[in-house]
C-alpha positions as CSV (number, residue, x, y, z in Angstrom):
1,X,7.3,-21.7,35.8
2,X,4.1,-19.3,34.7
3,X,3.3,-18.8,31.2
4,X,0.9,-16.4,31.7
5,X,-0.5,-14.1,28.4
6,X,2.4,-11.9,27.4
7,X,0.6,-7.9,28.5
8,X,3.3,-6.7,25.5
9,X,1.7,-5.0,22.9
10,X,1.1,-6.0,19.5
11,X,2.6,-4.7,16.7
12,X,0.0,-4.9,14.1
13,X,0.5,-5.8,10.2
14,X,-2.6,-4.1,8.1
15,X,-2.2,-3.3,4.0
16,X,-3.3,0.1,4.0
17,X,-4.4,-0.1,0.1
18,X,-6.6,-2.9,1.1
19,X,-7.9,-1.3,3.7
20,X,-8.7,2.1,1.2
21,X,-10.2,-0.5,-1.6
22,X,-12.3,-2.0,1.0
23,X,-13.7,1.5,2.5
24,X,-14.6,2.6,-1.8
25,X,-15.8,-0.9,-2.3
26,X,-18.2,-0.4,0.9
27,X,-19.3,2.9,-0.1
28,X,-20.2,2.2,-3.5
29,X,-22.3,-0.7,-2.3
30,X,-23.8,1.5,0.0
31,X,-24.8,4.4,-2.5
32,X,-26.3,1.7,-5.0
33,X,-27.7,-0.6,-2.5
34,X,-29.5,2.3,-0.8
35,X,-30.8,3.4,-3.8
36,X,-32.0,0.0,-4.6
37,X,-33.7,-0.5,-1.7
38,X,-35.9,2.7,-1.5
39,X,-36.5,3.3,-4.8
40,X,-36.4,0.3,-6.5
41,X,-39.9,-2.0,-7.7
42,X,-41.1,-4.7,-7.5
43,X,-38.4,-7.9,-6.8
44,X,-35.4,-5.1,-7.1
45,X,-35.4,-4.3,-3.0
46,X,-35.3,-7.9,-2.3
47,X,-31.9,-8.5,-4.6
48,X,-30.3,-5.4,-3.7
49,X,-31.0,-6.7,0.3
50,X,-29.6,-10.6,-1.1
51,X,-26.9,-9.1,-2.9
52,X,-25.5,-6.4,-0.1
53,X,-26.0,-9.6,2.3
54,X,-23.2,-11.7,0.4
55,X,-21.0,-8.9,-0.7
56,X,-20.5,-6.6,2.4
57,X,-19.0,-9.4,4.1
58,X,-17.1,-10.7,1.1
59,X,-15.6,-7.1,0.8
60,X,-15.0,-7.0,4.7
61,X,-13.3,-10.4,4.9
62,X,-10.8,-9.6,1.7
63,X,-10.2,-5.8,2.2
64,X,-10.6,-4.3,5.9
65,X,-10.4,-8.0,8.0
66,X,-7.0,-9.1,7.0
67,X,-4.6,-8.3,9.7
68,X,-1.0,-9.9,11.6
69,X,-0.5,-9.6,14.7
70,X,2.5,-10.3,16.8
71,X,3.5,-10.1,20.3
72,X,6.5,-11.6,22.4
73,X,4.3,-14.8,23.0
74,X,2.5,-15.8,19.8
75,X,1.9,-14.8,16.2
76,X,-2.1,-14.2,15.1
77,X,-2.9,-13.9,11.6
78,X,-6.8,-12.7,10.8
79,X,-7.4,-13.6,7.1
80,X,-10.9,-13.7,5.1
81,X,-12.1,-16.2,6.7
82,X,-9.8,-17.9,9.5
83,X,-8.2,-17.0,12.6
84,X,-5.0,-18.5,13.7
85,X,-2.6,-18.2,16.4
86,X,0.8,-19.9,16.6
87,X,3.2,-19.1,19.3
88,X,6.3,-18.7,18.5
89,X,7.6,-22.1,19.6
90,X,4.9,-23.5,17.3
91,X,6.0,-21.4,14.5
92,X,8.9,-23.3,11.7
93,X,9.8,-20.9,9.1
94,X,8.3,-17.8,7.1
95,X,8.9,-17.7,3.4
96,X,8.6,-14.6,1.0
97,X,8.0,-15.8,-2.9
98,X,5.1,-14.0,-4.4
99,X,3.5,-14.2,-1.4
100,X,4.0,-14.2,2.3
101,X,3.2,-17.5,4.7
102,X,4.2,-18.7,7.6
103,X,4.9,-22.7,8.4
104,X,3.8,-24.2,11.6
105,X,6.1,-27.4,13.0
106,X,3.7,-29.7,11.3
107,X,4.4,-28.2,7.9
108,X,1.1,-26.6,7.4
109,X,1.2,-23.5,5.1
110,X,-0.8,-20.3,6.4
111,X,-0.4,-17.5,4.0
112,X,0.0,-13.8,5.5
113,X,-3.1,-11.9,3.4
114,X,-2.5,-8.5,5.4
115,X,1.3,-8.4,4.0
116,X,0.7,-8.5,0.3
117,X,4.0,-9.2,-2.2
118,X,4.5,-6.1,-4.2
119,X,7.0,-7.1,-6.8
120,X,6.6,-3.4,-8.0
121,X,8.1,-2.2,-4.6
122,X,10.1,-5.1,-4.5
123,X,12.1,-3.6,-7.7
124,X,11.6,-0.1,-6.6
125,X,13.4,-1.0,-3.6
126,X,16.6,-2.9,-4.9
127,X,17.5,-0.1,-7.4
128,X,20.9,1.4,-6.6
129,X,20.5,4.9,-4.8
130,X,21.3,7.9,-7.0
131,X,24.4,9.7,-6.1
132,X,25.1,12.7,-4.4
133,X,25.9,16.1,-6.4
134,X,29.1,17.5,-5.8
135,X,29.6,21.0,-4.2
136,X,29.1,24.0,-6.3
137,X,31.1,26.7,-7.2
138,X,32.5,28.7,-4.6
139,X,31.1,26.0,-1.9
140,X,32.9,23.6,0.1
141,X,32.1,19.9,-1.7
142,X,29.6,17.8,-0.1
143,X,30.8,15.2,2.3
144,X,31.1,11.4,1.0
145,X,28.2,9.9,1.2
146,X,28.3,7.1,3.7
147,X,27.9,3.1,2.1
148,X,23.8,3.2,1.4
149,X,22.3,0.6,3.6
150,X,20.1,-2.1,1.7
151,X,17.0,-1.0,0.8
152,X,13.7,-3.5,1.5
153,X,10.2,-3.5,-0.1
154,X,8.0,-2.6,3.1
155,X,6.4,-6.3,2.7
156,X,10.2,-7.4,3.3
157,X,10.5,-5.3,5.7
158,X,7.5,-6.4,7.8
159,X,8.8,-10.0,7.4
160,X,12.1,-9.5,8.4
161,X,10.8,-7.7,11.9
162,X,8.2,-11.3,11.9
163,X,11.4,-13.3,11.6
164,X,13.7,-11.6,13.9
165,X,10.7,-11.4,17.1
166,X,10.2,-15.4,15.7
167,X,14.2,-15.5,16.3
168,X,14.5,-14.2,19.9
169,X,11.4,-15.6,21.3
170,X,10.2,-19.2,19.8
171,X,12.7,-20.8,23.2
172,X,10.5,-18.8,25.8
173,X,8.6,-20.5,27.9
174,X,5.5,-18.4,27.7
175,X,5.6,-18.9,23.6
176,X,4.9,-22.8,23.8
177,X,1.7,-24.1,23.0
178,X,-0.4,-25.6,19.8
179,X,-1.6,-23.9,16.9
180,X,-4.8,-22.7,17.1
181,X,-7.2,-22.0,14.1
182,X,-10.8,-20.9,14.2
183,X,-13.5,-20.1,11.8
184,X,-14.8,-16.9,10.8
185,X,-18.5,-17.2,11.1
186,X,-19.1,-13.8,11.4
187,X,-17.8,-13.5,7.9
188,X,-19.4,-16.8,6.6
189,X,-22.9,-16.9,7.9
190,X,-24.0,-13.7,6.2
191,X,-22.2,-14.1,3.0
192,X,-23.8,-18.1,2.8
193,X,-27.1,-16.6,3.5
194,X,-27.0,-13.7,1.0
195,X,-26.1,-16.6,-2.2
196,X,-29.1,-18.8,-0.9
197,X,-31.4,-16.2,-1.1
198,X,-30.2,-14.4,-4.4
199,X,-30.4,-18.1,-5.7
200,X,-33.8,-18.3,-4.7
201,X,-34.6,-14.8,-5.7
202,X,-32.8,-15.8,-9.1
203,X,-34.7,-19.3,-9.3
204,X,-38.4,-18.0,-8.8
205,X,-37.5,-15.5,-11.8
């Protein structure tokens, strides 16, 4: 039988406050770096370079880079600084404490960065639903309101659509397969090469 890559879309798992942190965070570097850079004396250009070079990607990896992916074959999660992809037959369990992972067969614990626990929401969410004012005076009364349905945090609620898509596809053929994890150099090379030379910088004082 083919197993050929699932064409189905991805639906795609992004914290959009992460993503606005990381845009300010980038911004401000860029304001203060560029200053730095052209107006700065002496040593000052060369740590403001050092210093941008290990903390854009930093930024990058922990703010805009975090991402879930999931389609009808496989599960990818994008954090700081790995990639992973576990089809769905690979996948065991997800678990939502005060934070989100996701367990592959082996046991191995891969936590979901882009899906952030908000216990805040969390609260906000389980609070019983005000109820509905009556009818005024001279007005037919309102209808009964209808039993409220349960209320999830939208971290829960992203989790819940992970583990019903884990639910109706880890038997599929197409979703078998080994989990795959790879490196983020494009993350680590820059921000390794930023600390050695503000070290050196640093060091030669």
């Amino acid at each position: 039988m083919s197993t050929r890559p699932s064409t189905s879309p991805d639906r795609i798992y992004r914290s959009p406050a992460g993503i606005a942190g990381g845009v300010v965070l980038l911004a401000v570097g860029a304001w203060l770096g560029a200053d730095a850079l052209i107006s700065g004396a002496g040593r000052t250009p060369w740590l403001a370079l050092a210093a941008l070079l290990l903390a854009v990607p930093l930024v990058v990896a922990f703010t805009l880079r975090p991402a879930v992916f999931g389609n009808e074959d496989r599960l990818r999660v994008r954090n700081p600084f790995r990639d992973i992809t576990l089809p769905w037959g690979a996948v065991a369990s997800f678990r939502s404490g005060y934070s989100n992972e996701v367990f592959d067969e082996a046991g191995t614990k891969y936590q979901l960065w882009s899906i952030p626990v908000s216990l805040r929401a969390r609260r906000k969410a389980q609070r019983p639903a005000r109820p509905r004012p009556a009818g005024r005076r001279g007005q037919p009364p309102m209808p009964e309101a209808q039993e409220p349905a349960v209320r999830r945090a939208p971290a829960d609620h992203s989790m819940d659509e992970l583990r019903e898509l884990h639910a109706s596809r880890a038997q599929t053929p197409a979703a078998q397969g080994e989990p795959a994890v790879r490196w983020a150099y494009e993350i680590i090379v820059p921000a390794v090469a930023g600390a050695v030379l503000l070290g050196v910088l640093i060091a030669l004082g």
